[in-house]
Residue, then its C-alpha position, 0 to 999 in steps of 0.5 A: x527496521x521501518x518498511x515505508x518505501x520501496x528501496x531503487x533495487x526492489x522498484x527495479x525488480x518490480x519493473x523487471x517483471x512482465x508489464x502486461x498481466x493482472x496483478x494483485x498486491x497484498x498489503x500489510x500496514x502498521x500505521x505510527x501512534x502519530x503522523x510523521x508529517x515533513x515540517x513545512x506540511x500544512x498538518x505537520x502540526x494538527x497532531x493527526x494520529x496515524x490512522x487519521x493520515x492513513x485515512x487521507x491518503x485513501x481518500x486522496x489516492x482512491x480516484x486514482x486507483x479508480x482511474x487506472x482500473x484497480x480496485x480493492x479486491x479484498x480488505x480484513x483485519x488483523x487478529x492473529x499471527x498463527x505462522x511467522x513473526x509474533x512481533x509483526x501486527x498490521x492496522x491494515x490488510x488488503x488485497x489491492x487489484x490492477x488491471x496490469x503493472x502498467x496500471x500500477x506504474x501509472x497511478x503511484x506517477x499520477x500527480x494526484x497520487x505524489x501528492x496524495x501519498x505522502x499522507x502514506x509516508x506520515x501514517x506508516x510505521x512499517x509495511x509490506x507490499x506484495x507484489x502477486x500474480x493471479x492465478x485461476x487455479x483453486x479449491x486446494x493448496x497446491 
Protein backbone atom coordinates (compact mmCIF):
# COMPACT_ATOMS: atom_id res chain seq x y z
CA UNK A 1 0.00 0.00 0.00
CA UNK A 2 1.37 3.28 -1.20
CA UNK A 3 1.53 6.17 1.74
CA UNK A 4 1.71 9.70 -0.24
CA UNK A 5 -0.84 11.58 1.61
CA UNK A 6 -2.35 11.68 4.69
CA UNK A 7 -5.86 10.08 4.90
CA UNK A 8 -8.90 12.96 6.40
CA UNK A 9 -9.03 10.56 9.87
CA UNK A 10 -4.89 10.93 10.10
CA UNK A 11 -5.27 15.12 9.42
CA UNK A 12 -7.91 14.96 11.62
CA UNK A 13 -6.08 13.53 14.41
CA UNK A 14 -2.90 15.88 13.85
CA UNK A 15 -5.15 18.88 14.19
CA UNK A 16 -6.55 17.20 17.46
CA UNK A 17 -3.32 17.39 19.05
CA UNK A 18 -2.14 20.74 20.98
CA UNK A 19 -1.51 23.59 18.36
CA UNK A 20 0.99 25.57 20.40
CA UNK A 21 4.15 23.47 20.99
CA UNK A 22 7.61 22.86 18.91
CA UNK A 23 6.89 19.96 16.89
CA UNK A 24 9.29 17.53 15.15
CA UNK A 25 8.33 15.21 12.11
CA UNK A 26 10.38 12.40 10.93
CA UNK A 27 10.25 11.67 7.64
CA UNK A 28 10.89 8.47 5.67
CA UNK A 29 10.55 8.69 1.53
CA UNK A 30 10.83 6.25 -1.05
CA UNK A 31 10.75 8.12 -3.91
CA UNK A 32 8.99 6.18 -7.77
CA UNK A 33 11.71 4.87 -10.49
CA UNK A 34 9.80 7.65 -12.53
CA UNK A 35 7.73 10.81 -11.55
CA UNK A 36 4.23 10.24 -11.67
CA UNK A 37 3.12 13.59 -12.80
CA UNK A 38 -0.94 14.50 -13.47
CA UNK A 39 -1.21 14.50 -17.58
CA UNK A 40 -2.07 18.12 -17.89
CA UNK A 41 1.35 18.81 -16.02
CA UNK A 42 4.17 20.75 -17.77
CA UNK A 43 6.55 17.93 -17.01
CA UNK A 44 4.12 15.15 -17.30
CA UNK A 45 6.25 14.23 -20.13
CA UNK A 46 10.18 15.19 -19.53
CA UNK A 47 10.63 11.75 -17.82
CA UNK A 48 11.99 13.21 -14.66
CA UNK A 49 13.13 10.43 -12.31
CA UNK A 50 11.60 10.41 -8.76
CA UNK A 51 14.38 11.97 -7.06
CA UNK A 52 14.65 14.39 -9.84
CA UNK A 53 10.94 15.81 -8.62
CA UNK A 54 11.88 15.13 -5.11
CA UNK A 55 14.47 17.75 -5.61
CA UNK A 56 11.87 20.13 -7.00
CA UNK A 57 9.47 19.94 -4.41
CA UNK A 58 12.33 21.01 -1.79
CA UNK A 59 13.39 23.84 -3.81
CA UNK A 60 9.98 25.03 -4.27
CA UNK A 61 8.62 24.28 -0.48
CA UNK A 62 11.87 25.35 1.01
CA UNK A 63 11.15 29.17 1.24
CA UNK A 64 8.16 28.24 2.77
CA UNK A 65 9.14 26.13 5.41
CA UNK A 66 11.66 28.93 5.87
CA UNK A 67 8.71 31.54 6.34
CA UNK A 68 7.00 29.73 8.83
CA UNK A 69 9.86 29.19 11.07
CA UNK A 70 10.69 25.40 10.35
CA UNK A 71 14.15 24.06 9.50
CA UNK A 72 15.56 20.69 8.86
CA UNK A 73 16.91 19.52 12.10
CA UNK A 74 18.69 16.65 11.00
CA UNK A 75 19.07 14.65 7.32
CA UNK A 76 20.79 11.05 6.88
CA UNK A 77 20.86 8.07 4.74
CA UNK A 78 19.47 4.90 4.72
CA UNK A 79 21.68 1.98 5.05
CA UNK A 80 20.11 -0.80 7.26
CA UNK A 81 16.92 -1.99 8.78
CA UNK A 82 18.28 -3.42 11.82
CA UNK A 83 14.61 -3.66 13.59
CA UNK A 84 11.32 -3.90 11.76
CA UNK A 85 10.24 -4.59 8.12
CA UNK A 86 13.40 -5.48 5.59
CA UNK A 87 11.17 -4.52 2.65
CA UNK A 88 10.86 -0.95 3.77
CA UNK A 89 13.98 1.04 2.25
CA UNK A 90 13.80 5.13 2.43
CA UNK A 91 15.76 7.68 -0.59
CA UNK A 92 15.20 10.12 2.04
CA UNK A 93 15.51 10.59 5.88
CA UNK A 94 14.91 13.68 7.83
CA UNK A 95 14.03 15.30 10.71
CA UNK A 96 12.07 18.45 9.90
CA UNK A 97 11.40 21.20 12.96
CA UNK A 98 8.29 23.60 13.23
CA UNK A 99 8.25 26.08 15.60
CA UNK A 100 4.38 24.84 16.30
CA UNK A 101 1.72 22.78 14.68
CA UNK A 102 0.39 26.02 13.52
CA UNK A 103 3.60 26.44 11.69
CA UNK A 104 3.10 23.37 9.85
CA UNK A 105 -0.77 24.06 9.59
CA UNK A 106 0.34 27.34 7.87
CA UNK A 107 2.98 26.06 5.31
CA UNK A 108 1.21 22.89 3.58
CA UNK A 109 -1.92 26.26 3.23
CA UNK A 110 0.59 28.12 1.90
CA UNK A 111 -0.23 28.64 -1.91
CA UNK A 112 3.48 28.47 -2.78
CA UNK A 113 3.47 24.96 -0.88
CA UNK A 114 0.06 23.51 -2.95
CA UNK A 115 1.82 24.26 -5.93
CA UNK A 116 5.08 23.24 -4.81
CA UNK A 117 3.85 19.88 -3.22
CA UNK A 118 2.72 18.20 -6.03
CA UNK A 119 6.41 17.78 -7.24
CA UNK A 120 6.00 15.53 -3.79
CA UNK A 121 2.95 13.50 -5.18
CA UNK A 122 5.03 12.87 -8.46
CA UNK A 123 8.18 11.67 -6.43
CA UNK A 124 6.59 9.56 -3.90
CA UNK A 125 6.42 5.95 -4.16
CA UNK A 126 5.49 5.66 -0.21
CA UNK A 127 6.30 7.42 2.92
CA UNK A 128 6.19 8.12 6.28
CA UNK A 129 5.57 11.20 8.52
CA UNK A 130 5.70 11.39 11.84
CA UNK A 131 4.42 13.55 13.93
CA UNK A 132 6.89 13.71 17.39
CA UNK A 133 6.93 16.34 20.13
CA UNK A 134 10.56 17.17 21.69
CA UNK A 135 11.50 16.51 24.59
CA UNK A 136 14.81 18.12 26.87
CA UNK A 137 15.17 14.83 28.38
CA UNK A 138 18.32 12.70 27.48
CA UNK A 139 21.54 10.83 27.81
CA UNK A 140 19.76 7.41 28.02
CA UNK A 141 16.63 5.26 26.55
CA UNK A 142 14.37 6.05 28.88
Amino acid sequence: MSHVDPTRAQFDAFKDLPRDQPIEMLNLVAFRDLANYPGDHDLARDGLTGAEAYALYGKHSGPVLAKVGGSILWRGGFEAVLIGPTEETWDAVFVARYPSAHAFLAMVADPAYQRAVVHRQAAVKTSRLIRCAPTSQGGTFA
